[in-house]
C-alpha positions as CSV (number, residue, x, y, z in Angstrom):
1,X,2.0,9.0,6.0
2,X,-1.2,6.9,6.1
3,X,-2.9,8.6,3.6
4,X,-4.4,6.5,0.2
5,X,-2.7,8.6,-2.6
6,X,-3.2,8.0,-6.5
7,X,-1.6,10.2,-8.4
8,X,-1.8,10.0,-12.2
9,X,0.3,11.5,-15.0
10,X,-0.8,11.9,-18.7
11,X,-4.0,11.2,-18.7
12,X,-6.8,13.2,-20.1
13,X,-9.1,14.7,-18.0
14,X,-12.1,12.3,-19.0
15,X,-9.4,9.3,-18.7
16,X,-8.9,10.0,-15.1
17,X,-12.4,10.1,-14.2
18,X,-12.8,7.0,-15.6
19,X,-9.4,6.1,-13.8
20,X,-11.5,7.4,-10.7
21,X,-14.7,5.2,-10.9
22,X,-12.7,2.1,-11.8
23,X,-10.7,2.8,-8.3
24,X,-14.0,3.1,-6.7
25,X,-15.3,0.5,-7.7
26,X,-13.3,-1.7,-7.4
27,X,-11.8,-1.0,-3.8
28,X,-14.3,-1.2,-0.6
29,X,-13.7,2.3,1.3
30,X,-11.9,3.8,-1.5
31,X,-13.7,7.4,-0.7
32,X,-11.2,8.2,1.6
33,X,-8.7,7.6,-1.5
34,X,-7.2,11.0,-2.8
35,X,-6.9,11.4,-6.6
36,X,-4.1,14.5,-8.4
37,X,-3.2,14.3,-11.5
38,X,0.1,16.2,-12.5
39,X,0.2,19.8,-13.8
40,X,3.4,21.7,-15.1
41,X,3.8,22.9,-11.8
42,X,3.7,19.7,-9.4
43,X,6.2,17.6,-11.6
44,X,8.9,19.5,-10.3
45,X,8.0,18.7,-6.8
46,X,9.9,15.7,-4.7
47,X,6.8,13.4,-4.1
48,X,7.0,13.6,-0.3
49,X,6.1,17.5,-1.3
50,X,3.0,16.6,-3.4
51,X,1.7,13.9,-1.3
52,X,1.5,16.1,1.6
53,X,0.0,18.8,-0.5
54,X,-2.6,16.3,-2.0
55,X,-3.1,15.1,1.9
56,X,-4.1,18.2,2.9
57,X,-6.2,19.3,0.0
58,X,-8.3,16.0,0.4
59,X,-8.9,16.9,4.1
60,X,-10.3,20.4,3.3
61,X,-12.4,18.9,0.8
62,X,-13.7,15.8,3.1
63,X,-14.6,18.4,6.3
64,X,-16.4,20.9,3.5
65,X,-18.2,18.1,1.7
66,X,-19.4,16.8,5.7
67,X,-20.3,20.1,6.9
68,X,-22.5,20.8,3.1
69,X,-24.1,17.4,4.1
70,X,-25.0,18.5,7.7
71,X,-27.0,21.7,6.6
């Protein structure tokens, strides 16, 4: 897996934004960095599960945000 993956855990929402920007900012071509934060849910996942889920989510969103940009 090639995908750029951060996934943080116990943060508050306004936390990982912040989180977020920092990453941004401080990492030329970080836009193609996916960000999840845990839920009830994923922690009972094996990682390999998540990071593919994340992988996938950040694609969808990536080819919707291109084709909203197009129009």
């Amino acid at each position: 897996m090639e995908d750029k993956i951060i996934v943080l855990n116990g943060f508050t929402a306004d936390e990982a934004l912040l989180v977020m920007r920092a990453v941004k900012a401080a990492l030329p071509g970080s836009g193609e960095t996916a960000f999840a934060m845990t839920t009830a849910t994923n922690l009972g996942w094996k990682l390999s599960d998540l990071l593919v889920h994340v992988a996938e989510e950040h694609r969808q969103f990536m080819e919707a945000r291109s084709k909203s940009r197009q129009n």
